[in-house]
N, C-alpha and C positions, 0 to 999 in steps of 0.2 A: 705366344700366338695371338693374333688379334682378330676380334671377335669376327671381323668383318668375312674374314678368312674361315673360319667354318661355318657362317651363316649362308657362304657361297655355295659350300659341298650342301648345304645341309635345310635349308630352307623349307622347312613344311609347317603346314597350316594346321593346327588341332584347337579345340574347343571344351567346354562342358559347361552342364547348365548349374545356376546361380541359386535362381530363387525357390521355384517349385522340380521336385525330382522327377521329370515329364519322363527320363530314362531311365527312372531302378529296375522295371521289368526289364526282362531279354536278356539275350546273350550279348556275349562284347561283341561279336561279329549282327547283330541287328540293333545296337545300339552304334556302331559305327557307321552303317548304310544312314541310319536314322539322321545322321548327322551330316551327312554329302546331301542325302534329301529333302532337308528339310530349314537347316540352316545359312543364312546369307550373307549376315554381317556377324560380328563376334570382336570380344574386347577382353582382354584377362591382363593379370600382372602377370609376368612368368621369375623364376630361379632358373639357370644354365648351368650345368654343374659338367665338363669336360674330364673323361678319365683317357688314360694311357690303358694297355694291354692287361700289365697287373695290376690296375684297379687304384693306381694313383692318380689324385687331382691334380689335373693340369693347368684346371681355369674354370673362377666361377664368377656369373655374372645375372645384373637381373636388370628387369627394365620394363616395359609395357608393350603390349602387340596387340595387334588392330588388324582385322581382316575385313575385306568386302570380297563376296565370290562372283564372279570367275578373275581371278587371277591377280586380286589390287590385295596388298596388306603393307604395314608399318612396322619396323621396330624399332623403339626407343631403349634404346641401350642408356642404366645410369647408371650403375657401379659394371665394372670398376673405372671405366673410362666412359664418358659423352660420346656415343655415335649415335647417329639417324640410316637405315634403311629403306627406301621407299621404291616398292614396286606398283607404280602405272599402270601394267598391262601392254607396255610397251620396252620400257626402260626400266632398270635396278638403278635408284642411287644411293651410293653409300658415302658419308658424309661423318667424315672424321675431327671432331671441332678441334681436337687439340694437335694435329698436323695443319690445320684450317686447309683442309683438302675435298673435294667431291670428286670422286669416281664413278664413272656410268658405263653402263653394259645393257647393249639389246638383253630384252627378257629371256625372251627363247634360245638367245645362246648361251646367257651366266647359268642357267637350269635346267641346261641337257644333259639327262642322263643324271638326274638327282631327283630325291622323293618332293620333289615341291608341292608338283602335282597332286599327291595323294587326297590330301582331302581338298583343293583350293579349285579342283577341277569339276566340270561334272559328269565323269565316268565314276560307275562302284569300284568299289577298291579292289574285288575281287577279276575286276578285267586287266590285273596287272600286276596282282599280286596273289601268291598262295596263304587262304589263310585258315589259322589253328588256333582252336580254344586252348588256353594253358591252363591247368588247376592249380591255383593258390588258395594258403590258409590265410591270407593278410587282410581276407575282405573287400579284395578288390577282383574286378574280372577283367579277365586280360585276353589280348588275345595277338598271337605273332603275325608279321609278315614278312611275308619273303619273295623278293621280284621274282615274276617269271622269265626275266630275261637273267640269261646267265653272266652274259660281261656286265654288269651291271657295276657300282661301284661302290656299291654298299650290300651289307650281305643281309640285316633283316631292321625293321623296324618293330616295337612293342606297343604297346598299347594295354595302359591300364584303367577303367570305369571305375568309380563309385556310384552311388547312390544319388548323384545330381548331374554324373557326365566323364565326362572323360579327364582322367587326373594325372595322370603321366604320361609321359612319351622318351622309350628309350629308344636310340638309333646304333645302330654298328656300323662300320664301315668296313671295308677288305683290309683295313690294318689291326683291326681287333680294336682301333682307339672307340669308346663309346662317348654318345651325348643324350645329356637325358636332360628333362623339361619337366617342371611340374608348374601348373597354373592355378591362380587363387582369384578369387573377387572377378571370376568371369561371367560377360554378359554375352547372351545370346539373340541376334535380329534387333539389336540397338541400329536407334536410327543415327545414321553417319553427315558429317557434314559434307557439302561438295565439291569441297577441295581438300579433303582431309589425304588424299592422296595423289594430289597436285605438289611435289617437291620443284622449292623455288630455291634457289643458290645464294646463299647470305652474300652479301657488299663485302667486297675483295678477298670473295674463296677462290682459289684456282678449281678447275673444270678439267680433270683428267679423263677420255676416252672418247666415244663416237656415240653420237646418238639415235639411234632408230626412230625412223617417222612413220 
């Protein structure tokens, strides 16, 4: 499966802090508000680790991700394959070096009806999602979501804190396949360059789709 392809269903924005632990107080549910509210730009390495139903790896991968809020973020995909994703705020491009292919999609139609929004928006999470403390012994605090809309196409997202932010993120989907995220060496309210989320089309890539102005 290629990565491109579940970054499409699957596209959301999470964070945690770095340096000082400005989040160990609170519950996972006000250390998550705390973070739609408060945080703007964000940089971490992330691990993708894709399972099937029973709990087999289907695909893993790592790379670097980059957010500006409302609605611009990067992913640098480098194992196991070279892709670039770059959402504008207008347009997704997804930029495949080893097909040497770019694909572009209006924003608001590749991420309808996917969690992208969750945190990259600025609505609380709870205007669109049901959410519940879970108890764990692992020392992390976690806490579930679950859209309130019922055709939805994923059935809950996770969310687990440490002591400096938010350290995992697992997703489910309506096929039982999960995808989980864990972030390292993240930075939060880095200042961004002004085109760092300006995607330009490398010299003799072909240009597959339509683009929204």
């Amino acid at each position: 499966m290629k990565i491109t392809k579940i970054l499409l269903a699957y596209l959301i924005v999470i964070s945690a802090g770095f340096s000082m632990p400005v989040m160990a107080g609170g519950s996972a549910i006000e250390r998550l508000n705390t973070f739609v509210k408060t945080v703007d730009t964000f940089q971490a390495k992330f691990t993708q680790t894709v399972l099937d139903p029973r709990g087999q790896v289907l695909e893993k991968a790592e790379g670097l991700f980059i957010l500006e809020r409302p609605g611009k973020f990067r992913w640098n995909y480098k194992v196991p394959f070279p892709q670039t994703i770059v959402a504008d705020g207008k347009n997704i491009w997804f930029y495949d070096e080893e097909l040497e292919q770019v694909s572009v999609k209006s924003q608001q139609e590749a991420l309808a009806d996917t969690p992208a929004t969750l945190l990259s928006g600025n609505n609380l999470p709870e205007d669109k999602y049901t959410l519940t403390e879970i108890y764990s012994q692992d020392g992390l605090a976690w806490v579930e979501l679950v859209p309130k809309d019922a055709e939805s196409n994923f059935q809950m997202i996770t969310l687990a804190f440490d002591d400096y932010g938010l350290s995992q993120m697992i997703m489910k989907d309506s096929f039982e396949q999960r995808t989980r995220l864990v972030f390292t060496q993240t930075l939060e309210n880095p200042t961004m360059p002004a085109n760092m989320f300006v995607f330009i089309t490398p010299p003799g890539v072909d240009v597959v789709g339509d683009i929204a102005q």
